[in-house]
Wavefront OBJ file of the C-alpha trace (Angstrom):
o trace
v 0.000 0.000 0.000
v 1.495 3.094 -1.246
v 2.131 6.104 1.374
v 0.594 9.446 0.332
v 0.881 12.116 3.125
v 2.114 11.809 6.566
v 0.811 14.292 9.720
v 1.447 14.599 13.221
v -2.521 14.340 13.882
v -5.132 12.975 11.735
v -8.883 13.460 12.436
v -11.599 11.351 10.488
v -14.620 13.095 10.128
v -15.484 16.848 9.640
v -18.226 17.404 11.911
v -18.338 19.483 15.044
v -16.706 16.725 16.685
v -13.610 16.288 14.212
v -13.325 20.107 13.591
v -13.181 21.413 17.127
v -10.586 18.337 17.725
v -8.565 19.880 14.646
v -8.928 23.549 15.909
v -7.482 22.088 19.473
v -4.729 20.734 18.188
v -3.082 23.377 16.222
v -3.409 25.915 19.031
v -2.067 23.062 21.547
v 0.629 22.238 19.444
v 1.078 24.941 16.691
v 4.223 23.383 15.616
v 2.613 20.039 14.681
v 0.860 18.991 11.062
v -2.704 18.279 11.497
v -5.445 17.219 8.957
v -8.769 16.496 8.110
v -10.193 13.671 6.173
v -13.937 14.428 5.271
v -15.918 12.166 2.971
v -17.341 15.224 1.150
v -16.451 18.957 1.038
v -15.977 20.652 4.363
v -18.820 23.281 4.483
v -21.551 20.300 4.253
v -20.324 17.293 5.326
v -21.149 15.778 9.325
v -24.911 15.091 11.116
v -23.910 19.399 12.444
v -23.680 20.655 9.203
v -26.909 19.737 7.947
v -29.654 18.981 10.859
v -32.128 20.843 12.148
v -34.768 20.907 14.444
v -37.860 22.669 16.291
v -35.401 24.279 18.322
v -31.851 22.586 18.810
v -30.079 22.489 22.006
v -26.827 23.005 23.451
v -26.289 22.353 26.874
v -24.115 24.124 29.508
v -23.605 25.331 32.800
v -23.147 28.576 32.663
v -22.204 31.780 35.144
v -25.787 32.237 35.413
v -27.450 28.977 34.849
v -29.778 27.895 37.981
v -29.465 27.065 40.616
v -28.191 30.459 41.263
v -25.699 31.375 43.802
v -24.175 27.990 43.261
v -20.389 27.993 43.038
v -19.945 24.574 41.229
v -23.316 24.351 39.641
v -22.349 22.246 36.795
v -22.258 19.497 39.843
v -25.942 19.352 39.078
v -25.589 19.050 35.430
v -22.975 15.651 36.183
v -25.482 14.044 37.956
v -28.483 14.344 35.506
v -25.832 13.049 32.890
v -25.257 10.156 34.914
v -28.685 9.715 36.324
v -30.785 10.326 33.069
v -28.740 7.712 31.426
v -29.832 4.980 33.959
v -26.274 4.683 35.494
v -24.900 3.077 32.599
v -22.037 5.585 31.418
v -18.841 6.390 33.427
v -19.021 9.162 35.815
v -15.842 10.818 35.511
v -16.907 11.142 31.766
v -20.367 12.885 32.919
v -18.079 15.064 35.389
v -15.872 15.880 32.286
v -18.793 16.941 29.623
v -20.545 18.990 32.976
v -17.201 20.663 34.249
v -16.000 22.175 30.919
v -19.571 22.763 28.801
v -19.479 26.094 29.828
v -16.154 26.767 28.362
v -17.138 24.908 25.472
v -20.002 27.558 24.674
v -17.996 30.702 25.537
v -15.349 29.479 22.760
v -18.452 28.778 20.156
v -19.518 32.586 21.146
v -16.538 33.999 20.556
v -16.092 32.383 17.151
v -19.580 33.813 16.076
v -22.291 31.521 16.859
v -25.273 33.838 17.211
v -26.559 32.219 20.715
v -30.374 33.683 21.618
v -29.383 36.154 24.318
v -31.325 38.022 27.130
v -31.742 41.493 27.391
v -29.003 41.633 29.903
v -26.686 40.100 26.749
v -26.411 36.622 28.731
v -27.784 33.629 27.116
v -31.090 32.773 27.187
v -31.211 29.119 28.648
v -34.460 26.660 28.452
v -35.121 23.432 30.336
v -34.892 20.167 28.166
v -36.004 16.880 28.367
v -35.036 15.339 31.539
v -33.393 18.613 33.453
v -34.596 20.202 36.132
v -32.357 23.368 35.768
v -32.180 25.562 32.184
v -28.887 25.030 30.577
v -30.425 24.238 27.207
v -28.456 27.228 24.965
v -29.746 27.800 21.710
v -29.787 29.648 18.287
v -32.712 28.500 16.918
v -33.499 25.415 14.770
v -30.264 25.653 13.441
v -28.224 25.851 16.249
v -26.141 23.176 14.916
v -25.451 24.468 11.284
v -24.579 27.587 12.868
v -22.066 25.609 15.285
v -20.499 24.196 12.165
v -20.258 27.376 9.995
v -18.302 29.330 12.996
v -15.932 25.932 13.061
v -15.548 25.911 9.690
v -14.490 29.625 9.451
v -12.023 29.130 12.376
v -10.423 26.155 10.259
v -10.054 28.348 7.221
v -8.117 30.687 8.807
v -5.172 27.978 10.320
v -3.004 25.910 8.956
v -5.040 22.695 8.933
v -5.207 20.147 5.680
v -8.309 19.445 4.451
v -8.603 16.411 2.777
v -11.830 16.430 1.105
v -13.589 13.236 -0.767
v -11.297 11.146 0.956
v -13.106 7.747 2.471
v -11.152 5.854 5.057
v -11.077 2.200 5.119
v -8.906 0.886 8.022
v -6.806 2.158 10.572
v -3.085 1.247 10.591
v -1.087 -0.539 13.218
v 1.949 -2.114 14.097
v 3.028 -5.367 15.386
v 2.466 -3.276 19.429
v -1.349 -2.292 18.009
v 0.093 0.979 18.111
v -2.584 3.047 15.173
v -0.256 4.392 13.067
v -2.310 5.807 10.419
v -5.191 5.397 8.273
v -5.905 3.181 5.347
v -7.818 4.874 2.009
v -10.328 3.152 0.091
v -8.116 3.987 -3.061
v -5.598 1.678 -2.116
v -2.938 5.044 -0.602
v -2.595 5.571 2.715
v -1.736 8.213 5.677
v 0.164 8.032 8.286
v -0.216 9.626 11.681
v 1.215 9.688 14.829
v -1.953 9.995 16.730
v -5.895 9.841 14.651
v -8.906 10.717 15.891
v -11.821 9.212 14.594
v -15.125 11.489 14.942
v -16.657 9.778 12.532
v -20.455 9.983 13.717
v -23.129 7.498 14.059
v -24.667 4.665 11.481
v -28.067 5.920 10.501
v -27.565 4.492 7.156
v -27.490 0.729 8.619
v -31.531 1.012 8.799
v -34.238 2.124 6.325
v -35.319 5.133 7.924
v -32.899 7.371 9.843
v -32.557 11.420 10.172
v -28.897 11.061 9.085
v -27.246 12.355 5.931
v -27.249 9.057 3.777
v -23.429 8.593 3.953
v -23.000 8.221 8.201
v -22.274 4.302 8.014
v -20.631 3.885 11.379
v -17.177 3.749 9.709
v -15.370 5.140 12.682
v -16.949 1.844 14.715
v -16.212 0.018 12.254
v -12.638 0.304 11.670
v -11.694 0.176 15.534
v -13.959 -2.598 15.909
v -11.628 -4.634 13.353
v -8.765 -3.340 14.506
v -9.495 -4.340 18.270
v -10.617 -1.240 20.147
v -13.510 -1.835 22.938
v -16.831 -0.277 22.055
v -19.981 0.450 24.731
v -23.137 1.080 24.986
v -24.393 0.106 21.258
v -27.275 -1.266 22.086
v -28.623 2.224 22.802
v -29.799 4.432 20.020
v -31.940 7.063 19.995
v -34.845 6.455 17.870
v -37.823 8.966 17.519
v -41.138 9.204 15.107
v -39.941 11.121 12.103
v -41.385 12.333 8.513
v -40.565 9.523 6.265
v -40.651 11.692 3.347
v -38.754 15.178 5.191
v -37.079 13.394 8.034
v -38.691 15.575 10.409
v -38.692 14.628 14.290
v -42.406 14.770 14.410
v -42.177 16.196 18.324
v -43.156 19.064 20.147
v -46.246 20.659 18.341
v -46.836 17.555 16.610
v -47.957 15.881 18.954
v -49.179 18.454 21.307
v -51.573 19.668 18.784
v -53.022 15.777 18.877
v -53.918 14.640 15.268
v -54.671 11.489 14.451
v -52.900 8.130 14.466
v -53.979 6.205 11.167
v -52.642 3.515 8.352
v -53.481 3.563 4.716
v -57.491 2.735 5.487
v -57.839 5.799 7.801
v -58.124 3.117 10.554
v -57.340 4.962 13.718
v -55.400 1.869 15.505
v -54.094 3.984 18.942
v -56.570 2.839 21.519
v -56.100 -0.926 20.940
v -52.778 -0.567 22.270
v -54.140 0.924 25.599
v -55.938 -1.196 27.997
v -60.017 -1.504 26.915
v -60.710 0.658 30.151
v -58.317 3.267 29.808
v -60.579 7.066 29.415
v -59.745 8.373 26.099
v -58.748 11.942 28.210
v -55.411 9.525 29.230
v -54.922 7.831 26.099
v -54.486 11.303 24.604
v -52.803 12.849 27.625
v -49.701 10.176 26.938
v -50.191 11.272 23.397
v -49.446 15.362 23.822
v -46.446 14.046 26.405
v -45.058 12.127 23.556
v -43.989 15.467 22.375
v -41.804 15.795 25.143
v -40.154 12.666 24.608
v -39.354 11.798 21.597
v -36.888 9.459 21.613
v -38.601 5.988 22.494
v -37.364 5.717 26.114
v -38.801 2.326 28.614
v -39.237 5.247 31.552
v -41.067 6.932 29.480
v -45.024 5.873 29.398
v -45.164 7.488 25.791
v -43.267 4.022 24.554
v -46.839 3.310 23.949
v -47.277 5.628 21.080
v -43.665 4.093 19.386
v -44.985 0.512 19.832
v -48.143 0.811 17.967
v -46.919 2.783 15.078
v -43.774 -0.063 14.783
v -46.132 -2.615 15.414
v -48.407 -1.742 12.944
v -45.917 -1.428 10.401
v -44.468 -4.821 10.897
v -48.131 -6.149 10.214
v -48.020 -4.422 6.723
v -49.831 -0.976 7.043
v -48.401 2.366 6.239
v -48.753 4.953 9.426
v -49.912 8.431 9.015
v -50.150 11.611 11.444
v -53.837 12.972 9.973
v -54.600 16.639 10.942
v -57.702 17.176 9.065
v -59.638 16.119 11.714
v -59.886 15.233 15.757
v -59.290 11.882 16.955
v -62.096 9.466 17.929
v -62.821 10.299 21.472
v -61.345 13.246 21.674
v -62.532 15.927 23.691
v -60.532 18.778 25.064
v -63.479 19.925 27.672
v -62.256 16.677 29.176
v -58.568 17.060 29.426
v -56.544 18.959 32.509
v -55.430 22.370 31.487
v -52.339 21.559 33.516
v -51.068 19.033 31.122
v -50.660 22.053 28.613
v -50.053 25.082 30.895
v -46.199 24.650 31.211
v -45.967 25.603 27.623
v -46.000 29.481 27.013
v -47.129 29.157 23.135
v -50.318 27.077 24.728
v -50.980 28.491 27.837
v -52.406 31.920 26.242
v -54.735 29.950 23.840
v -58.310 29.087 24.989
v -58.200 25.451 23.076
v -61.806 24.884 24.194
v -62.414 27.742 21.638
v -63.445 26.828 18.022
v -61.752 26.114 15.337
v -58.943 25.200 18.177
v -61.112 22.659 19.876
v -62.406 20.690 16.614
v -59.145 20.826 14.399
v -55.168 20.014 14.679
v -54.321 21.633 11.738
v -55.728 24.950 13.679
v -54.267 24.030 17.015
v -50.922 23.612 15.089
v -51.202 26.470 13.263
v -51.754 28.638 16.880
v -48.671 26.994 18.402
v -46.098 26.354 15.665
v -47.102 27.980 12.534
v -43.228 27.735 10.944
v -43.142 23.681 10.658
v -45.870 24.069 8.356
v -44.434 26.210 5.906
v -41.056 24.174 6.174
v -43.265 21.119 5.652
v -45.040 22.957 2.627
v -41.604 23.593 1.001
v -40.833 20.061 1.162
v -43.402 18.428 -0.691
v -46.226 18.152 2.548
v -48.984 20.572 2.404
v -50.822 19.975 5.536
v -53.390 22.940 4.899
v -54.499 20.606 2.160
v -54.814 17.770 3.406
v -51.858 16.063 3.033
v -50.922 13.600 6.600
v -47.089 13.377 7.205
v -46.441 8.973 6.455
v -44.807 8.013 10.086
v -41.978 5.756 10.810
v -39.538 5.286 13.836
v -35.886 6.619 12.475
v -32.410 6.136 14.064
v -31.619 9.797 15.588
v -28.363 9.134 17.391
v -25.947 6.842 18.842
v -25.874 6.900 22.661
v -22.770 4.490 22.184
v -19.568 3.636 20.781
v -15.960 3.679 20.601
v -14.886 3.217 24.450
v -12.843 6.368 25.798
v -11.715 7.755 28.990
v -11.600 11.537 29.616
v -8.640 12.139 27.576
v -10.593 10.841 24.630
v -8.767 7.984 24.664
v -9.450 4.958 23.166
v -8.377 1.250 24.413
v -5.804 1.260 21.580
v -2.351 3.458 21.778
v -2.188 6.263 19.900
v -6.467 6.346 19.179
v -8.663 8.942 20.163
v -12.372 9.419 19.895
v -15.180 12.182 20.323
v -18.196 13.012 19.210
v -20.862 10.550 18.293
v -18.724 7.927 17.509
v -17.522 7.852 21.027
v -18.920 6.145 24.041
v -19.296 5.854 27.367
v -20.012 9.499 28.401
v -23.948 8.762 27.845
v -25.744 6.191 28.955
v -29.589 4.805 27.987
v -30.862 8.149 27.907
v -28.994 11.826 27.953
v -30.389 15.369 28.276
v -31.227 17.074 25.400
v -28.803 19.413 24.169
v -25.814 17.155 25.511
v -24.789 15.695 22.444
v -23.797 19.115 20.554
v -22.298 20.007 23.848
v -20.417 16.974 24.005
v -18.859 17.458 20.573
v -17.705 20.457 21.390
v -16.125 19.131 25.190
v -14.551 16.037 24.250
v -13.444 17.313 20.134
v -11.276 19.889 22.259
v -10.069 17.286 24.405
v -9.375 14.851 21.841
v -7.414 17.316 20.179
v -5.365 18.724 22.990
v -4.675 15.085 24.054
v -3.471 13.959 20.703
v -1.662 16.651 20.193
v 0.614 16.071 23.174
v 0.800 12.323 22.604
v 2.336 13.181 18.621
v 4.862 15.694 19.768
v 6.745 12.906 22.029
v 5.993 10.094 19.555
v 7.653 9.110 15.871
v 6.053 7.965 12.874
v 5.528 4.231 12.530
v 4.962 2.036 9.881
v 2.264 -0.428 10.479
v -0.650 -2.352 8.185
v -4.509 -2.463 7.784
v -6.245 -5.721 9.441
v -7.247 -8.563 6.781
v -9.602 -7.034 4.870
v -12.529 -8.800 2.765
v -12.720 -6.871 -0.521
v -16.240 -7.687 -2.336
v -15.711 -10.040 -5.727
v -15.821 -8.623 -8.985
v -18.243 -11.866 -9.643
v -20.641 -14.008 -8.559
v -22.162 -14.007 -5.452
v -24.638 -11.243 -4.058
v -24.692 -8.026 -5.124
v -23.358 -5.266 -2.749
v -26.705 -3.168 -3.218
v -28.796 -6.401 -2.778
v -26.347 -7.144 0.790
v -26.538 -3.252 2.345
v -30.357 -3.700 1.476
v -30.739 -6.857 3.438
v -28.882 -5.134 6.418
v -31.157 -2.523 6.526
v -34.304 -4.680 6.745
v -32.840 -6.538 9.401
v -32.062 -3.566 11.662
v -35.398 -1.890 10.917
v -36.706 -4.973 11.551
v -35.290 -6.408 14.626
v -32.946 -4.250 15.792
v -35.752 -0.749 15.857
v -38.892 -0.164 18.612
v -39.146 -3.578 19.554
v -36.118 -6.294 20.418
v -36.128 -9.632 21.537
v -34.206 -13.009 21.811
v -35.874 -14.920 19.115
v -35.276 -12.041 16.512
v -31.474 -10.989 17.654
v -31.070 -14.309 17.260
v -32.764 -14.441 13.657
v -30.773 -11.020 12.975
v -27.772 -12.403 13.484
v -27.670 -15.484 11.422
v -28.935 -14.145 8.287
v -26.712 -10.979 9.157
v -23.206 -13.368 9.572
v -24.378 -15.514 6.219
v -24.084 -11.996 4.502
v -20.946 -11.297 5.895
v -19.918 -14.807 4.993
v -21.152 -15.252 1.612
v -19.435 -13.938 -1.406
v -20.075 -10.270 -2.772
v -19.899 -9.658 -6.014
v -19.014 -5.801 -6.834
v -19.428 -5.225 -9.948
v -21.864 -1.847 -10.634
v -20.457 -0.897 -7.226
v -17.545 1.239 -6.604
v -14.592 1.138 -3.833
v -16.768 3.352 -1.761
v -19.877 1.443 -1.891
v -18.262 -1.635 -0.831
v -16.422 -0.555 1.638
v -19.726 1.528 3.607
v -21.668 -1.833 3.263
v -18.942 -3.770 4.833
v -18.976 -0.817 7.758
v -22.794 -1.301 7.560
v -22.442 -5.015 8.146
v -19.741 -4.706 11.201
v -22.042 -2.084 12.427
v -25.093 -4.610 12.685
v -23.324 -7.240 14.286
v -22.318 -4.572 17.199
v -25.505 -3.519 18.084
v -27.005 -7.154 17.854
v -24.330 -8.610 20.231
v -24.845 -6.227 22.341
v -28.996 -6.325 22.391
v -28.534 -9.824 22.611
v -26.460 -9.116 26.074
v -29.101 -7.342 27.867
v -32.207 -9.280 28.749
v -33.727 -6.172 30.024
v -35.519 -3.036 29.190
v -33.511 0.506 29.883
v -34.036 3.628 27.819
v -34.442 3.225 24.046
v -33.500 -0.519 24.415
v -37.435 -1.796 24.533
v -37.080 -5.900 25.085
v -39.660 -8.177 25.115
v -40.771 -11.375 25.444
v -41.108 -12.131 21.628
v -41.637 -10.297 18.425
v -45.878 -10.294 18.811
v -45.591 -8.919 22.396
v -46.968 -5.836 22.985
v -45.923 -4.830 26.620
v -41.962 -4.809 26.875
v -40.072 -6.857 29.852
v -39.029 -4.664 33.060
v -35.965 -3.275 34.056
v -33.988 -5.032 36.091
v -32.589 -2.437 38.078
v -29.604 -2.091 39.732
v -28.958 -5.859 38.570
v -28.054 -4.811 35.151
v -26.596 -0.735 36.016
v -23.556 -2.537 34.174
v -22.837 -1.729 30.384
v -21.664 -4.036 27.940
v -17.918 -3.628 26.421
v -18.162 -5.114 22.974
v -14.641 -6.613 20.936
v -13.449 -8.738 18.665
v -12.662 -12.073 19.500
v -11.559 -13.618 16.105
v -13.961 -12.377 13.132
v -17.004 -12.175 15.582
v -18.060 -9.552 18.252
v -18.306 -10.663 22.374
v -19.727 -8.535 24.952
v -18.994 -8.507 28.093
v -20.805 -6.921 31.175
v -19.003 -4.080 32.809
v -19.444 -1.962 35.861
v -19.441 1.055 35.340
v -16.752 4.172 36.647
v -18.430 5.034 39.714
v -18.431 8.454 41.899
v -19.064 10.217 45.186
v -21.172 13.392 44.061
v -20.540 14.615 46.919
v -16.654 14.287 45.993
v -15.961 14.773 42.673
v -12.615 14.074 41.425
v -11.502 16.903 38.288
v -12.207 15.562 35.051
v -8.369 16.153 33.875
v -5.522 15.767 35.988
l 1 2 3 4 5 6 7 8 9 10 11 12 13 14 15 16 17 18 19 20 21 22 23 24 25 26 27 28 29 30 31 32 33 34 35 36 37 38 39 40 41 42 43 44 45 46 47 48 49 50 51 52 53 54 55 56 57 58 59 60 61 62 63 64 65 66 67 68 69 70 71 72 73 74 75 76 77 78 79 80 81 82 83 84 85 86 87 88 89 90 91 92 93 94 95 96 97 98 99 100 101 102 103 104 105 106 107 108 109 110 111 112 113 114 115 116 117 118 119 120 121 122 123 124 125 126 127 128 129 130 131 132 133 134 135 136 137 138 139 140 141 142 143 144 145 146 147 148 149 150 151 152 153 154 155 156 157 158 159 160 161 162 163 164 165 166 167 168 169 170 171 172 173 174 175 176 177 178 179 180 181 182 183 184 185 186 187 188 189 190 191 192 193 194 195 196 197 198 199 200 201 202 203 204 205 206 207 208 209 210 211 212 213 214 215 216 217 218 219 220 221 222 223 224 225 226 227 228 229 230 231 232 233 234 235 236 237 238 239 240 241 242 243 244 245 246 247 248 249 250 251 252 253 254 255 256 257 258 259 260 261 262 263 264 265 266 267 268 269 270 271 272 273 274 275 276 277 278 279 280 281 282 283 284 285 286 287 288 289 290 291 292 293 294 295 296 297 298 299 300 301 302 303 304 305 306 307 308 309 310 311 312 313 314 315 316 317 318 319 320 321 322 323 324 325 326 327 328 329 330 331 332 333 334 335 336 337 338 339 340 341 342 343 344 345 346 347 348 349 350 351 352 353 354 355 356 357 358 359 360 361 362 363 364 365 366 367 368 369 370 371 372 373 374 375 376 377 378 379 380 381 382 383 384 385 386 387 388 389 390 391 392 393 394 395 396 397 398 399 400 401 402 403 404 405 406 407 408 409 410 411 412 413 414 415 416 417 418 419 420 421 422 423 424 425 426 427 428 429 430 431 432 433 434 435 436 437 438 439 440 441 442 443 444 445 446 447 448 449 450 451 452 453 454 455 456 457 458 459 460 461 462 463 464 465 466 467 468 469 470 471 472 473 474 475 476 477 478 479 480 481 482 483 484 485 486 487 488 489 490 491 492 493 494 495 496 497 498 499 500 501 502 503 504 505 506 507 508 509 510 511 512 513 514 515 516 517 518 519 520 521 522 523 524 525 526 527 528 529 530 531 532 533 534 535 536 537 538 539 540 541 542 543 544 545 546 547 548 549 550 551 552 553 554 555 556 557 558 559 560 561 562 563 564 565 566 567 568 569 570 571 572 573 574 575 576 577 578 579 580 581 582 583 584 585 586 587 588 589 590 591 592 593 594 595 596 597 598 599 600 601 602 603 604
């Protein structure tokens, strides 16, 4: 394999993780040659360059951020990190994201990023899903481009490579396991005396997904062959979303309560409620769905993810319908309270026509914008259009295992961003994964940065690879379609023994059988075969926890309709995933653990 460039520090992946990590680096170590590889060009490439939502979070303690008067208040913030993820992530990593958030948004202000402020010029700060305090910072619905754009304009400006439409196929190592660079899909490769992979999450492994199309999980992938520990994969975020826009159909969506129906206008909610439940609760759960998105087991809202999966896997096609209320619905029968807390609702009289007979008004009162950015993408609510359903893979609570120095179990490896793990657990507050992009990319970078300027270049070689056939066999297309099918099958809203253990067998006869490649290029095969080491992660691990715990819904079988309990503290372990030969173990794990009352400092 022919050399092509050498640097002091590589980073994989051009998101907010991979540039902050980049931007760290050169001002730790201005001496050093540092680089980023990006699949595409830099401006649009990464989950932060191109999502969007209702109104996207970043977390952070700040001067002023409740409870006031509090010296250390980002003590607070630690333990909802490790107590909203179900005490399955490391401590001193919840300390870590906590301790230096705040720093983390005073940099992103600096550079630019137009933060909603208060009239006093501090930042206006909401409360998110599973906080009691506000940290929840925020620009808007783009809070996350705008993160990127300010990152990107810093990058411009220093003397960091870009290496754009470059796709990475292994990491390098020596005889030690010391990662010594990174292998290229064209056959050329880098070398490096430290990489960091921020590489994002796998959204393209399933069918429906809010991910750009190209986030194949390479950066788990490639340190899963090449022996790094992973955690956590099991857990994914996974939220009702517009098929068609990729919208997270939360907030006003559901709030506004339209209708549940498939392709027959059959409204199929209440027979997934028990045949006494009032229709004022079964529609109470519904509007609370909006504040909890992601499909969580503590959440009683699971309800509303089970029947929409469940009714897919029997063959319909799932629709949110706003033309019209819901059977039973009546809002002289619901409790103000349940909508007071919301300021856009609370100065509405809903028992007021139109507002008490329609969603499409109710919507229109309380979030008039997702409308119009429905309208301008092909979904014209106001006539009559419904917004097709489906549960879609929003983020990756797992991944590769680090410590708070971003590092990895493998010398000279670093992680941040999505791809990492261990610093959330089943659950996480929302606004903490921008936030922790921003944390642990700096930290990546500083770290790495120090570990190249004491270390030398080394050769070293990519792990046995398996290249698809130029003939015979399955087609690559036909093999990343079958993956998908599986996950979105088995591996989505509702898991179990007897399908992991379907999921796997058909999954590992892929893997085993022969591809061929021809119509496909180097890229395509290589993303299915991250695609394929990607499913085989999260399977092992569902398959290792018996149990239900935030997104991970397990039940009895495949027809259930009520998922198994948690088994708590029995199973506050998580589950370290590696290779042992050309298959993936996992192993049970407790935890880092910590006095709260003690906390040790993130970095020594």
């Amino acid at each position: 394999m022919a050399e092509q460039k050498k640097f002091d520090v590589l980073v994989v992946g051009s998101g907010g993780a991979g540039l902050r990590a980049a931007i760290a680096a050169k001002e730790a170590r201005p001496e050093l040659a540092v680089a980023v590889l990006t699949k595409g060009k830099l401006e649009s490439s990464g989950v932060t360059a191109l999502s969007c939502s209702d109104r996207m979070a970043f977390h952070a303690t700040l001067e002023h951020t409740e409870p006031h008067g509090e010296k250390e208040a980002w003590r607070y913030h630690a333990e909802d990190i490790y107590r909203i993820g179900g005490y399955v992530s490391d401590a001193d990593l919840a300390v870590t994201l906590a301790k230096y958030a705040g720093d983390a948004y005073h940099f992103l202000d600096q550079l630019g990023v137009p933060f909603a402020k208060r009239p006093d010029g501090l930042a206006d700060q909401f409360v998110t899903d599973g906080s009691k305090y506000a940290r929840a910072c925020y620009t808007g619905p783009y809070t996350a481009n705008h993160i990127h754009q300010a990152l990107v304009r810093k990058v411009r400006t220093m003397d960091i490579a870009i290496l754009e439409n470059s796709v990475a196929a292994d990491l390098l190592q020596n005889s030690q396991g010391v990662v010594t660079g990174v292998a290229l899909v064209n056959g050329t490769a880098i070398q490096a005396k430290a990489v960091i992979l921020a590489t994002g999450g796998a959204g393209a492994a399933w069918k429906v997904h809010v991910f750009p199309n190209d986030m194949t999980g390479d950066g788990f992938a490639m340190s899963f062959r090449a022996g790094a520990e992973l955690v956590n994969m099991e857990f994914i975020q996974i939220g009702l979303s517009s098929v068609k826009t990729k919208l997270a159909c939360s907030g006003s969506m559901m709030r506004s309560w339209p209708r549940l129906v498939d392709e027959n206008d059959r409204e199929f909610l209440r027979d997934y409620f028990d045949a006494d439940t009032p229709w004022e609760e079964i529609y109470t759960v519904l509007f609370r769905k909006g504040a909890s998105w992601p499909v969580s087991y503590e959440e009683a809202s699971h309800v509303i993810d089970i029947a929409v999966y469940s009714e897919m896997m029997a063959g319909h096609t799932v629709y949110l319908d706003y033309s019209k209320n819901p059977t039973g619905f009546d809002l002289r029968k619901m409790n103000p309270n349940v909508w007071a807390r919301y300021a856009n609702m609370a100065k509405l009289n809903l028992t007021d026509p139109p507002l008490a007979t329609s969603p499409l008004e109710r919507l229109k009162a309380i979030n008039m914008p997702s409308i119009a950015w429905l309208k301008e993408r092909g979904v014209d609510l106001e006539k009559g259009d419904r917004i097709e359903l489906a549960p879609a893979i929003q983020h990756f609570q797992g991944g590769i295992k680090i410590n708070p120095r971003a590092e990895t179990s493998l010398k000279g490896l670093y992680a941040a961003g999505e791809c990492a793990g261990g610093q959330h657990g089943a659950n996480r507050p929302g606004g903490n994964a921008l936030m922790d992009s921003q944390v642990m990319g700096m930290i990546a970078g500083v770290e790495a940065a120090g570990f190249a300027a004491g270390a030398k270049f080394l050769r070293g070689k990519a792990p046995a690879g398996g290249a698809a056939a130029t003939g015979g066999g399955i087609k690559v297309a036909e093999v990343a379609a079958k993956v998908r099918d599986l996950m979105s099958k088995y591996a989505s809203i509702k898991r179990s023994a007897s399908g992991t253990e379907t999921a796997l067998a058909e999954l590992r006869q892929l893997a085993a059988a022969r591809w061929d490649g021809a119509g496909a290029d180097e890229r395509q095969v290589q993303e299915t075969r991250n695609i394929v080491s990607v499913a085989e992660l999260v399977l092992v691990a569902m398959s290792a926890r018996p149990e239900s715990r935030g997104p991970h819904l397990y039940f009895e079988n495949q027809q259930a309709r009520k998922p198994l309990p948690k088994q708590d503290p029995e199973w506050r372990k998580y589950l370290v995933i590696r290779r042992e030969g050309n298959e993936a173990t996992a192993q049970p794990r407790v935890p880092v653990q910590a006095d709260w009352e003690e906390l040790p400092d993130a970095i020594k």
